[in-house]
TIVODO-206877 format. One record per residue (C-alpha): residue in one letter; x, y, z. Coordinates in steps of 0.02 Angstrom, whole numbers, padded with zeros to 5 digits, always signed. Layout:
N
AXYZ ...
//
This chain:
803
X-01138+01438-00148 X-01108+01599-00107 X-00959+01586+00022 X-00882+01433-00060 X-00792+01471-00222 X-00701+01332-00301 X-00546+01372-00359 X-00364+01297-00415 X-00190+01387-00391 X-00058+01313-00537 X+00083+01254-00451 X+00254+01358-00493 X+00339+01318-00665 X+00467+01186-00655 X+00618+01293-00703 X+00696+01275-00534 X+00682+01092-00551 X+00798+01095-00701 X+00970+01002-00663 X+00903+00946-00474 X+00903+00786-00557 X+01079+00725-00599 X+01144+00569-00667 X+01221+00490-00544 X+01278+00327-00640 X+01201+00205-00541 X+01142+00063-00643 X+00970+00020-00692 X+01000-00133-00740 X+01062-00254-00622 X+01168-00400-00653 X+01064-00543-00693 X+01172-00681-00773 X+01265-00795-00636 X+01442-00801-00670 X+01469-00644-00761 X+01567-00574-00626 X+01621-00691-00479 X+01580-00565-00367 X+01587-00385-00421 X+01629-00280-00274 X+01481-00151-00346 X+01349-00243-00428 X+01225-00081-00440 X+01363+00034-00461 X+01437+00022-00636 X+01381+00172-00758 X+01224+00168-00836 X+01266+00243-01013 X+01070+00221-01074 X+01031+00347-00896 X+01128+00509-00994 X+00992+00533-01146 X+00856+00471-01044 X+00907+00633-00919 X+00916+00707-01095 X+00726+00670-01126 X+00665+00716-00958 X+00744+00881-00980 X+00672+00903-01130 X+00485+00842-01069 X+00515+00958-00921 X+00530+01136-01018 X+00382+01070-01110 X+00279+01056-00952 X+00346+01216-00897 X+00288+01308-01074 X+00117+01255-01068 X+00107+01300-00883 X+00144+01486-00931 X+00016+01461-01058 X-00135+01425-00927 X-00188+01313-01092 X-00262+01170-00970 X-00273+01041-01126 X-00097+01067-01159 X-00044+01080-00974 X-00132+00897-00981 X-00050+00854-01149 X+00144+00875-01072 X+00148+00829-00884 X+00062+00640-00964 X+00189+00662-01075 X+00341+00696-00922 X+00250+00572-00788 X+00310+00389-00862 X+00468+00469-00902 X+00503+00514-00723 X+00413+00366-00645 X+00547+00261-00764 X+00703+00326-00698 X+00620+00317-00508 X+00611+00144-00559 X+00789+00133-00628 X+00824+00190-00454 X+00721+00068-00340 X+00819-00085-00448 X+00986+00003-00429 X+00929+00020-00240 X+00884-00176-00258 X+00719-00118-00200 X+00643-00227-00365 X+00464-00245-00321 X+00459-00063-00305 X+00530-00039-00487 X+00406-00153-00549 X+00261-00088-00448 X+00361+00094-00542 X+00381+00041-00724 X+00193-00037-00721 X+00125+00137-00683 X+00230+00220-00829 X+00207+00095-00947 X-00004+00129-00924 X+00046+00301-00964 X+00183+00270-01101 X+00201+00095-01161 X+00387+00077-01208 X+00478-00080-01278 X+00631-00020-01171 X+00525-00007-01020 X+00424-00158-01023 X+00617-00236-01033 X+00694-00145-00901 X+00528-00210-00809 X+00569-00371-00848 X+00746-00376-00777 X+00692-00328-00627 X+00533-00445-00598 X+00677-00556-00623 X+00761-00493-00484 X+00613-00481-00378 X+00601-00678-00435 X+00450-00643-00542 X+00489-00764-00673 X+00315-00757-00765 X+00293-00589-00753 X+00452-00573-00841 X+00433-00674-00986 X+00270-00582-01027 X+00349-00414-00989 X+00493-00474-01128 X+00386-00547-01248 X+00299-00359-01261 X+00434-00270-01274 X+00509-00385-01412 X+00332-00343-01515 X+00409-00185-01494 X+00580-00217-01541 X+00601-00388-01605 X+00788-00329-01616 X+00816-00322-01433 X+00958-00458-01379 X+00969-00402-01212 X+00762-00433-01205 X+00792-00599-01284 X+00918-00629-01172 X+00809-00572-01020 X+00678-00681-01085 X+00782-00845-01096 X+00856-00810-00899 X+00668-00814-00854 X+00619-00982-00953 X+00787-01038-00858 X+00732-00975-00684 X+00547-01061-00730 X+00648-01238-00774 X+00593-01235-00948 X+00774-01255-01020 X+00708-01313-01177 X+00625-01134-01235 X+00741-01032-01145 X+00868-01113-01271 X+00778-01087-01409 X+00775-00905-01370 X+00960-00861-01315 X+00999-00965-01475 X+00914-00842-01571 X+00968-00698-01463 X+01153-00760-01492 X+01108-00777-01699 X+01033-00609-01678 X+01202-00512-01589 X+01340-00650-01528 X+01408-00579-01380 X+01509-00692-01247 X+01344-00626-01095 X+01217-00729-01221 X+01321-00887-01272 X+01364-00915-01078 X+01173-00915-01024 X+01151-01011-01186 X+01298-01150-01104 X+01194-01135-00924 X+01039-01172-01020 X+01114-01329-01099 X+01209-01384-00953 X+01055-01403-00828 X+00968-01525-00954 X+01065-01635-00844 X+01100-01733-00987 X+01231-01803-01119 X+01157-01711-01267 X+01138-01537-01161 X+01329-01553-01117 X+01372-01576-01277 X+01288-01420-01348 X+01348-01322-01191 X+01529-01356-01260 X+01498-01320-01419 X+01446-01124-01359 X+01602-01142-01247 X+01695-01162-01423 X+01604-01016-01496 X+01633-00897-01344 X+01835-00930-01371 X+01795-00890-01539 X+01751-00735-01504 X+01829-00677-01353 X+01991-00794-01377 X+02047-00901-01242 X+02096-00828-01072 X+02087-00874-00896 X+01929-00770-00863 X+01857-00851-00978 X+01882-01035-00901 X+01836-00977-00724 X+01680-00942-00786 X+01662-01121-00891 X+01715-01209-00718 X+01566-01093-00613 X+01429-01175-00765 X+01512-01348-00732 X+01517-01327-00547 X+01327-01245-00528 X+01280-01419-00664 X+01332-01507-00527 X+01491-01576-00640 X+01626-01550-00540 X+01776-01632-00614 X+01735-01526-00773 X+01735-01372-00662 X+01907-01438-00581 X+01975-01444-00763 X+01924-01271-00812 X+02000-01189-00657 X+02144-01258-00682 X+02156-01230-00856 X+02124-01051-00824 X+02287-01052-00700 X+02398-01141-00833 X+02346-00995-00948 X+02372-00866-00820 X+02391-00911-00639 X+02330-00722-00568 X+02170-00747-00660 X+02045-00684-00547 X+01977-00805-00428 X+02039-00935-00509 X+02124-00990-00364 X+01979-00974-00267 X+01859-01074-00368 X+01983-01219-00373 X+02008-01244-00191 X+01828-01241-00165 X+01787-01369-00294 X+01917-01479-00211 X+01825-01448-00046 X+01664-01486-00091 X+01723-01655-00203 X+01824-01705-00029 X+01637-01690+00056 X+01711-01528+00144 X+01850-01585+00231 X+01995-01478+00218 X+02135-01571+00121 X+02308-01512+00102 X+02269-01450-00081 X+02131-01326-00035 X+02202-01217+00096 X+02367-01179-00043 X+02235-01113-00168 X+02146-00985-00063 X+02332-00933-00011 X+02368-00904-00190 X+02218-00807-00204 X+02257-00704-00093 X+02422-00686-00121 X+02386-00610-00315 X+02235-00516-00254 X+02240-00489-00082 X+02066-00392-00082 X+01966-00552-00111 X+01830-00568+00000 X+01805-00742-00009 X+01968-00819-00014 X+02027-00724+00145 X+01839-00748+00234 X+01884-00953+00193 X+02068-00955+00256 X+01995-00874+00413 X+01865-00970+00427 X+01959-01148+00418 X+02081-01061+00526 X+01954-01046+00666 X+01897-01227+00650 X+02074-01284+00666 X+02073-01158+00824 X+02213-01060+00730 X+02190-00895+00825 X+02306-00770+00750 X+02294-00852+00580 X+02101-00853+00585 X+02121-00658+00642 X+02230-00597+00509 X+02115-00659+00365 X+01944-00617+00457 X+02003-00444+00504 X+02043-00417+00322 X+01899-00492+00249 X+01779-00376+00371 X+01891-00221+00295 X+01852-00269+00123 X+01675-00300+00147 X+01607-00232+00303 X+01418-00273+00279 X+01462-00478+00307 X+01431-00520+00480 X+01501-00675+00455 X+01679-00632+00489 X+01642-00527+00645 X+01535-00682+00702 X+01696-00798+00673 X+01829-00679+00743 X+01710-00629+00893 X+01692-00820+00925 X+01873-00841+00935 X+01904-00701+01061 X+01768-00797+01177 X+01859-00958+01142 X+02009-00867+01197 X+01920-00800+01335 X+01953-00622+01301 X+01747-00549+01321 X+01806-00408+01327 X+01863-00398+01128 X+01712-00534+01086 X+01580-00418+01133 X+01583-00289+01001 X+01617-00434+00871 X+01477-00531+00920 X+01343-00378+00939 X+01398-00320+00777 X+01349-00470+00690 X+01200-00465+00753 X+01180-00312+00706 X+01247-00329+00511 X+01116-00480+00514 X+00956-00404+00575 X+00810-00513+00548 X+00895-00625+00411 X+00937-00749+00566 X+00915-00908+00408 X+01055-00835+00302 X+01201-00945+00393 X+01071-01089+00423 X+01043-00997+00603 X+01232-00968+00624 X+01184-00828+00740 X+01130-00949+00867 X+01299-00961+00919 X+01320-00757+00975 X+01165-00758+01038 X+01218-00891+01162 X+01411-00818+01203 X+01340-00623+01185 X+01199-00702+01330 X+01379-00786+01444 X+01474-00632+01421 X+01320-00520+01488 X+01258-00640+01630 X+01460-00639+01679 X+01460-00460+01678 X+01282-00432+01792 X+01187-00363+01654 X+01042-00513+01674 X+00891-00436+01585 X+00991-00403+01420 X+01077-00597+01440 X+00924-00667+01450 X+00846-00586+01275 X+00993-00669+01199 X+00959-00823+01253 X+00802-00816+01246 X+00823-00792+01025 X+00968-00946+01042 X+00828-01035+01117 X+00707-01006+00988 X+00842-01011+00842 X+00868-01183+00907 X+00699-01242+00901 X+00686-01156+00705 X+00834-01264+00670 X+00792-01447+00737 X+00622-01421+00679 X+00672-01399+00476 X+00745-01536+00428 X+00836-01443+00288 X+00949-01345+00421 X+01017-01513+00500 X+01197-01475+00434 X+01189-01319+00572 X+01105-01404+00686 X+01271-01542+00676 X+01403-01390+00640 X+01352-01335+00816 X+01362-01485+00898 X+01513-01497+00850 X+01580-01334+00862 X+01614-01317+00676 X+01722-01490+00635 X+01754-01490+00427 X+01616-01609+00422 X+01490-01469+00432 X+01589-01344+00352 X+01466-01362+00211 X+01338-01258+00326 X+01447-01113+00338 X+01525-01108+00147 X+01493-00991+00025 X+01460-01089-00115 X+01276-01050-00187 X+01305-00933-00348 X+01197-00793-00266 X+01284-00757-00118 X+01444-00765-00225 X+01377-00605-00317 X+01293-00539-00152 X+01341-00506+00018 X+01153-00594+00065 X+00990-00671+00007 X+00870-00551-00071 X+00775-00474+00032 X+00604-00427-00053 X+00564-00267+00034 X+00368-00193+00009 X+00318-00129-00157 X+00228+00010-00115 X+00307+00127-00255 X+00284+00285-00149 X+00385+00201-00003 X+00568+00233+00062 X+00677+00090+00021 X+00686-00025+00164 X+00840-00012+00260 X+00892-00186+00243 X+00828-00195+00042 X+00963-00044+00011 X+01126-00136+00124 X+01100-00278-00003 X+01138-00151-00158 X+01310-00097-00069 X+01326+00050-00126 X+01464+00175-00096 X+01427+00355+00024 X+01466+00432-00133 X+01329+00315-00234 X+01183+00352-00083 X+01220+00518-00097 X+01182+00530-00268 X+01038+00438-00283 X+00942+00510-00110 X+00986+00684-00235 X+00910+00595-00398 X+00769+00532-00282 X+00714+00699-00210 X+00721+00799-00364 X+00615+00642-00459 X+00496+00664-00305 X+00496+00850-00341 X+00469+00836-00507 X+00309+00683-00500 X+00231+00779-00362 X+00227+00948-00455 X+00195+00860-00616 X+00044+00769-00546 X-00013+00926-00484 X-00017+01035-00620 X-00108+00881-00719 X-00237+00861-00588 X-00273+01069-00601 X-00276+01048-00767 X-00441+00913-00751 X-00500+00995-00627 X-00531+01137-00723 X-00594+01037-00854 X-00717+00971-00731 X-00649+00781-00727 X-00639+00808-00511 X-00616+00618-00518 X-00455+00586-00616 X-00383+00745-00517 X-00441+00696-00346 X-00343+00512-00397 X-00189+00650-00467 X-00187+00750-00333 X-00187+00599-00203 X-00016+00516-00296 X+00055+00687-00297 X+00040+00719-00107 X+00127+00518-00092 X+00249+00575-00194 X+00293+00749-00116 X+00150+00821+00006 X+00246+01013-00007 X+00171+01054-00185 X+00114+01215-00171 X-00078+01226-00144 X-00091+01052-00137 X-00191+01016+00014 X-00326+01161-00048 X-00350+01065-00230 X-00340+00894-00155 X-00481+00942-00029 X-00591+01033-00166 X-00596+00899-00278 X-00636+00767-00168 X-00782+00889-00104 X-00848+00901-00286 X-00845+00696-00304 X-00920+00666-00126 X-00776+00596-00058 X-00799+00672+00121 X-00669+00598+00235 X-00531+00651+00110 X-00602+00810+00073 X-00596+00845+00260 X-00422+00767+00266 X-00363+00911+00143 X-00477+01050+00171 X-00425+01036+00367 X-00245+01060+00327 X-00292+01193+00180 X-00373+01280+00337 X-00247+01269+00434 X-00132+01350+00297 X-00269+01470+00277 X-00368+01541+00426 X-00438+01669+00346 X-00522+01590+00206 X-00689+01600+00236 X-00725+01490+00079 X-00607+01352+00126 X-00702+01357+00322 X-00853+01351+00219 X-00829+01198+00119 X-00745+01092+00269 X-00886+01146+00360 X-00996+01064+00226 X-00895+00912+00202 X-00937+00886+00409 X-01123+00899+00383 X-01116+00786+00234 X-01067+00647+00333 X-01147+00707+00494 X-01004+00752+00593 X-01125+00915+00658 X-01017+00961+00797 X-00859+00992+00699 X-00960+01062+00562 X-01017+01183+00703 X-00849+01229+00716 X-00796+01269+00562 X-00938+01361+00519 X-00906+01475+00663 X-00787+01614+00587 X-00886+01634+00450 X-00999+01733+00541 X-01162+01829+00500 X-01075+01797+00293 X-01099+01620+00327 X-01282+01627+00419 X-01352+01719+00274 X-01261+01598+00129 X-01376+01502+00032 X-01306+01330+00060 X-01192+01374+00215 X-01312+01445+00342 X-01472+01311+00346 X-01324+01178+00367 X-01241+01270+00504 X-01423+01290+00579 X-01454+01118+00564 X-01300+01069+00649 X-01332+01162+00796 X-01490+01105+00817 X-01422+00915+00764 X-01308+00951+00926 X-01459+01023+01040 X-01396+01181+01045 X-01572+01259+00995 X-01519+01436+01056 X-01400+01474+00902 X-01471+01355+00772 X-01609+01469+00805 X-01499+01640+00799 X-01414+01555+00643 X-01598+01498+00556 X-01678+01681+00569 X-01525+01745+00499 X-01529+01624+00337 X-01720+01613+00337 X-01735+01798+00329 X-01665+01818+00177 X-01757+01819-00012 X-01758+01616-00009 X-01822+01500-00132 X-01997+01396-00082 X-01892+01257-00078 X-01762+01331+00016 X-01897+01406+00132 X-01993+01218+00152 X-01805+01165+00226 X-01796+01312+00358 X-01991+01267+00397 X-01930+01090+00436 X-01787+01127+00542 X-01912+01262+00659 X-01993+01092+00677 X-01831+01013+00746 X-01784+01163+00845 X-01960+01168+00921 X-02037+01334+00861 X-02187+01276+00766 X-02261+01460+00761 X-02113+01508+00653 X-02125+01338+00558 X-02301+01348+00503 X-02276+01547+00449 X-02112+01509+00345 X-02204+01351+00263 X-02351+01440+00217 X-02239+01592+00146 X-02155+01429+00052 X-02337+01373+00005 X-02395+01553-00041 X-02260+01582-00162 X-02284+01407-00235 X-02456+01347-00242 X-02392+01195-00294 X-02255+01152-00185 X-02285+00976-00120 X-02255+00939+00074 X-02276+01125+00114 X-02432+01069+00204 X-02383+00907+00241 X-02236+00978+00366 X-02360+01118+00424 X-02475+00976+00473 X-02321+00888+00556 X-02303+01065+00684 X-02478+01072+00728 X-02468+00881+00792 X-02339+00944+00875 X-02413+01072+00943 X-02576+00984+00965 X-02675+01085+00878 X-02762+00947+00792 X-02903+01037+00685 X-02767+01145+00610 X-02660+00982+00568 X-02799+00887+00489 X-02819+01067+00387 X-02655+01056+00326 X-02674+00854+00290 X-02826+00904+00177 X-02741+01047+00095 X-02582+00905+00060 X-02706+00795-00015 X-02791+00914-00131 X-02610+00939-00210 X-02567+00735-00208 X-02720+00652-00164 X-02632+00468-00124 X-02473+00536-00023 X-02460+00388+00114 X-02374+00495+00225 X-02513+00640+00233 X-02649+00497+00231 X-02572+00439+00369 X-02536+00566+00481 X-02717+00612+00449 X-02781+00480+00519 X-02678+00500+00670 X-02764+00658+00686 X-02930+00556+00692 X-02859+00438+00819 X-02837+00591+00943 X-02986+00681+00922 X-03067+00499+00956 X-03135+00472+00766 X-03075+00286+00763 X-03188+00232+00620 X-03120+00372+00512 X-02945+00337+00558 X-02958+00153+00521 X-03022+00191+00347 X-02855+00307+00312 X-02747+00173+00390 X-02824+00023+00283 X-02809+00150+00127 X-02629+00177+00163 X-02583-00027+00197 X-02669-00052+00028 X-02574+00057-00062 X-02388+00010+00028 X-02406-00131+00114 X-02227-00095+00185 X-02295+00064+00288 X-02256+00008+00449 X-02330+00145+00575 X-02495+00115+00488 X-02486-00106+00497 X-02447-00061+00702 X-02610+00060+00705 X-02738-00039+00612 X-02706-00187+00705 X-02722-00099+00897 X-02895-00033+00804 X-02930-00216+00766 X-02888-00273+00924 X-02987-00126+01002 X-03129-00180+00912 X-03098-00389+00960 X-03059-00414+00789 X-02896-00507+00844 X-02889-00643+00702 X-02874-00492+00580 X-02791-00391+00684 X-02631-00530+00718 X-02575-00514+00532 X-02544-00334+00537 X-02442-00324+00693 X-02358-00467+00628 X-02303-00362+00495 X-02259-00212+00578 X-02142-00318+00687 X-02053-00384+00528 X-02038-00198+00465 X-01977-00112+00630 X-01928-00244+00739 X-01809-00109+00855 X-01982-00057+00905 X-02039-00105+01070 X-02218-00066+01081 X-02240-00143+00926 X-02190-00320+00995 X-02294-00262+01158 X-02448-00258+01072 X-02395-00408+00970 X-02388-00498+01113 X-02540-00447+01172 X-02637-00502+01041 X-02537-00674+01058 X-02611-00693+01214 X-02799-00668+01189 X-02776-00796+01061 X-02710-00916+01188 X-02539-00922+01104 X-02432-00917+01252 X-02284-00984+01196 X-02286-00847+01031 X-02340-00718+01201 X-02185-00772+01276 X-02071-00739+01150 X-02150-00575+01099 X-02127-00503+01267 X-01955-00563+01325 X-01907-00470+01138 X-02008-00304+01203 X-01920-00321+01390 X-01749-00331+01299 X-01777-00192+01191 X-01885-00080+01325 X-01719-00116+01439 X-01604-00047+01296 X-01719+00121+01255 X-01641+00284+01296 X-01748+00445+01342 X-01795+00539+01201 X-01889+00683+01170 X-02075+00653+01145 X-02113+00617+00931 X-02280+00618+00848 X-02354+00567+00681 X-02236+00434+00560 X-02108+00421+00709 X-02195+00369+00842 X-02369+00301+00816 X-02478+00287+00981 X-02442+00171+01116 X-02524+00101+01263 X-02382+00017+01379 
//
């Protein structure tokens, strides 16, 4: 094409990407093992040491990417950004886990393992289909990357949590034993104890303290060390072992970290939750040697309240929201005991912010919620404010409904009732291991990888300001740094003619950052060169936009409308182009025929004389003699498509389509002139046989036309137009037993046609088949009621019709 060039701008070298992306020592690698850490105030937060040389390597991979790009070498351009993709798609995964956002980093390190495959990858991978509770997928991820890197303990040890989390204790044993053989280290031997300890049996305990043994060994015997022996007892289910290890761990060292804690609750769930006078002194202790526990001053409050100790319930909830302000629990609690109180004016705020802190997650209290819903709805309908009181009562309502109707929530359902007596207080209780380590259930979140981390995926990571900060800066420049990467590799095929793979690169560069220079343009392009209309007009209309004046741009959106007949907006965009774009080779018979598509006949006929005057082809020239036809000029049709014919004796359907404008024109000796002259060059085209014997059928020479008609049906039975005219012939002649079979068959070909089921039915009924008539003719009054106007058609598109 003469006004459509095809051509790729490189992107800009990556030099002022260098040191966008920082480490921001967020961790990758999420804590996995239950116990480890009671529960660590920053989960995702600790320092990531393996992040610093894997910045290292991106750096690295980046000024390789930018030193082919100033080479315009398009193999080697290729060679480094496949080489810098995975390695930027891996730390965008290392930020989705930190981010808890874990089907995202495994949607993340899938894509850069197809493009690097890397034991540390496929384990990283595995820890966080783990997270995202992916058990299977993690044990094959693990089992890959130890092919790697059979030396791997923390895969081993990845592996063995997943055989755990599938219930297969037996082989995850057999792995962490070899793990802990392989590197002892206290985080191995204490899965290895879990392992043993949920075999639920005598043997399995026995072997779980034996590893207890060995992790003294190695780490000597501390407090810590016994809290987390108790949590494996108490998570077993054995709790007067657990009861023994906590306070074993406070003989050794009674400010041992929530040892305390841990004791009092094991005495309140072995006293069926009923506060005894030895719990509430242990979560005072607590609190008294580390007076920023969560838990132990979020349980004193909470017994507090269900004793209706007001002030007492306050102090410990107030500080148990300023240590952890993303629990609604305590603002449910202290909000609960202002209404109590009857002080609405303090409960309000309480109450509305735990609704807010617990979004959609209405299950993670067993429906605690309920209970603002139903106060927030008595302190609004109080206060006049109807239409918002009703909403909340409306959700108690239907939180009450969720609860009697699941028989596993009947603890809230009786906690309610009873307006939290100690007998429920196992509803309400903290006890399950993961919301120990977590301020709520996992929330799964999408896994689109191109996707912003849901809002209530990223309040489960609790991160510090300081922490988003770092990684929204870490996730733009990885998003600069994929999208221009992508880029430059999808130039780089698409100069090597692969507009496939580029049109696929291009596409995941725009997800990943749609302001890469020139993107739109090459995005556009290469779907144009694959046929991929819709998405070239997606980009191309936005490359226009960019670009007003590019006349070569215009012309290919242009083109991309008349491909998928969109004529009026290919109209359009052909417009600025001009008498340039009339006289382009391609450009102007499309433009021309999407004027005349549209019935504007005037210009597709300015547009036509413009392209058709130029030096064109015969074939080029048998196009602009068909579209005369379409605009209605036959005089110029027939002159171009003998000019066509002239300069190519040969040309096939140069007479054909000449025939086609003298029907037209009803100049029926000149069309059956044409027909012969068709037939001399292919002497068994159906099409010219046929429309030659249409010719016959209007200049009354029946006999001859039936003979081209029964040539034609012999040749392609399938040629509908000429089953419909042999059989009116046959009928014509009283020949209806022959005649029946052919309409027949024209009615199974084109059965949108109404005067074939017309005459159909008209044969039907001379043969005394009234109830075949019947049918026939309600099917011809349907379709007759249906038919729009349309201009008058001859030859194969409209054979002859009497109704």
């Amino acid at each position: 094409m003469n006004a459509v060039q095809f051509q790729f701008l490189h992107g800009p070298i990556y030099g002022r990407l260098l040191g966008v992306v920082m480490v921001c020592g967020i961790a990758a690698t999420p804590q996995f093992v239950a116990g480890l850490s009671a529960y660590n105030q920053t989960p995702a937060s600790s320092r990531n040491q393996s992040s610093i040389p894997l910045q290292a390597e991106l750096n690295r991979r980046v000024e390789a990417a930018n030193a082919a790009q100033s080479s315009q070498n398009a193999v080697a351009i290729a060679q480094t950004n496949r080489r810098l993709i995975p390695i930027a798609l891996r730390m965008m995964a290392q930020l989705r886990a930190a981010e808890h956002a874990y089907p995202q980093a495994v949607e993340l390190y899938r894509q850069s393992i197809e493009l690097e495959d890397n034991p540390e990858t496929r384990t990283e991978m595995a820890i966080s289909a783990l997270q995202a509770q992916q058990p299977d997928l993690a044990i094959e991820q693990a089992k890959k990357a130890l092919a790697g890197d059979a030396r791997s303990s923390r895969t081993y040890l990845i592996l063995g949590q997943a055989y755990i989390d599938k219930q297969d204790f037996q082989q995850a044993a057999e792995v962490l034993t070899q793990a802990a053989e392989q590197k002892p280290e206290i985080e191995t031997y204490y899965s290895l104890a879990i392992c043993w300890l949920s075999t639920k049996d005598a043997a399995g305990k026995r072997k779980a303290d034996a590893v207890f043994e060995q992790m003294k060994e190695l780490a000597g015997d501390s407090g810590s060390l016994h809290v987390l022996m108790g949590r494996a007892y108490r998570d077993a289910g054995m709790m007067p072992e657990a009861v023994r290890e906590f306070q074993r761990a406070i003989e050794l060292d009674p400010s041992t970290p929530h040892a305390h804690y841990f004791l009092g609750l094991a005495h309140l769930s072995s006293n069926e939750w009923k506060p005894t006078p030895e719990v509430e002194p242990e979560f005072e202790k607590e609190v008294q040697y580390h007076p920023k526990d969560f838990l132990a001053n979020y349980m004193l409050g909470f017994m507090a309240s269900s004793e209706r100790q007001y002030a007492v319930a306050e102090k410990y909830l107030k500080a148990a929201s300023e240590i952890d302000p993303t629990w609604p629990e305590p603002y449910l609690f202290m909000g609960l005991n202002a209404y109590a109180q009857g002080d609405s004016k303090a409960a309000e705020p309480l109450l509305r912010k735990a609704v807010e802190l617990t979004g959609t997650d209405e299950a993670r209290g067993t429906f605690q919620i309920r209970r603002a819903y139903v106060d927030l709805g008595r302190i609004l309908l109080a206060s006049g404010r109807e239409q918002e009181a009703d909403s909340f009562i409306a959700k108690a309502r239907d939180l009450q409904n969720k609860t009697m109707i699941d028989s596993q929530q009947r603890t809230t359902a009786m906690f309610m009732a009873q307006a939290g007596s100690s007998s429920a207080m196992a509803a309400v209780v903290p006890l399950d291991k993961r919301q120990e380590n977590q301020a709520a259930p996992l929330v799964k979140g999408s896994a689109d990888p191109f996707a912003p981390v849901d809002a209530a995926v990223l309040q489960q990571a609790k991160l510090t300001p300081e922490q988003l900060d770092a990684v929204k800066e870490q996730d733009q420049g990885l998003r600069r740094i994929l999208g221009q990467s992508l880029s430059d590799l999808a130039t780089s095929e698409a100069i090597q003619r692969d507009y496939a793979s580029a049109l696929t690169h291009y596409q995941e560069a725009e997800r990943w950052n749609p302001d890469v220079s020139d993107l739109d343009k090459n995005l556009g392009q290469s779907a144009f060169r694959v046929k991929n209309y819709p998405e070239a007009i997606r980009g191309l209309s936005r490359a226009v936009a960019q670009q007003p004046d590019s006349k070569a741009l215009r012309a290919m959106l242009g083109m991309a409308y008349f491909n998928i007949d969109k004529y009026g907006d290919a109209s359009t965009a052909f417009y600025p182009l001009g008498i340039p774009g009339m006289e382009d080779a391609t450009v102007g018979y499309a433009w021309a025929a999407s004027l005349a598509k549209t019935g504007d006949l005037p210009h597709a006929s300015e547009v036509l004389s413009r392209y058709e005057s130029q030096n064109l082809p015969p074939d080029a020239m048998l196009l602009a003699g068909q579209l005369w036809i379409e605009i209605g000029d036959y005089a110029k049709a027939i002159d171009v498509l003998h000019r066509a014919a002239a300069a190519n004796p040969s040309l096939q359907k140069a007479h054909y389509y000449a025939g086609l404008a003298d029907i037209r024109w009803e100049h029926w000796s000149d069309a059956h002139t044409e027909f012969e002259a068709e037939l001399a060059l292919t002497p068994r085209d159906p099409d010219a046989t046929y429309e030659m014997g249409f010719v016959d059928l209007q200049e009354s020479k029946i006999d001859d036309a039936a003979k081209l008609f029964e040539q034609v049906v012999a040749e392609q039975p399938d040629y509908a137009n000429a089953q419909y005219e042999l059989g009116k012939i046959l009928i014509d002649r009283g020949q209806l037993r022959e005649a029946v079979p052919h309409l027949e068959r024209a009615a199974r070909l084109i059965p949108d046609k109404d005067y074939v089921h017309y005459e159909l039915q008209a044969a039907y009924r001379k043969e005394s088949r009234v109830a075949d008539a019947d049918r026939e003719l309600a099917v011809y009054q349907e379709l007759k009621a249906k038919a729009r106007p349309h201009l008058p058609q001859t030859s194969a598109q409209a054979p002859t019709q009497n109704p």
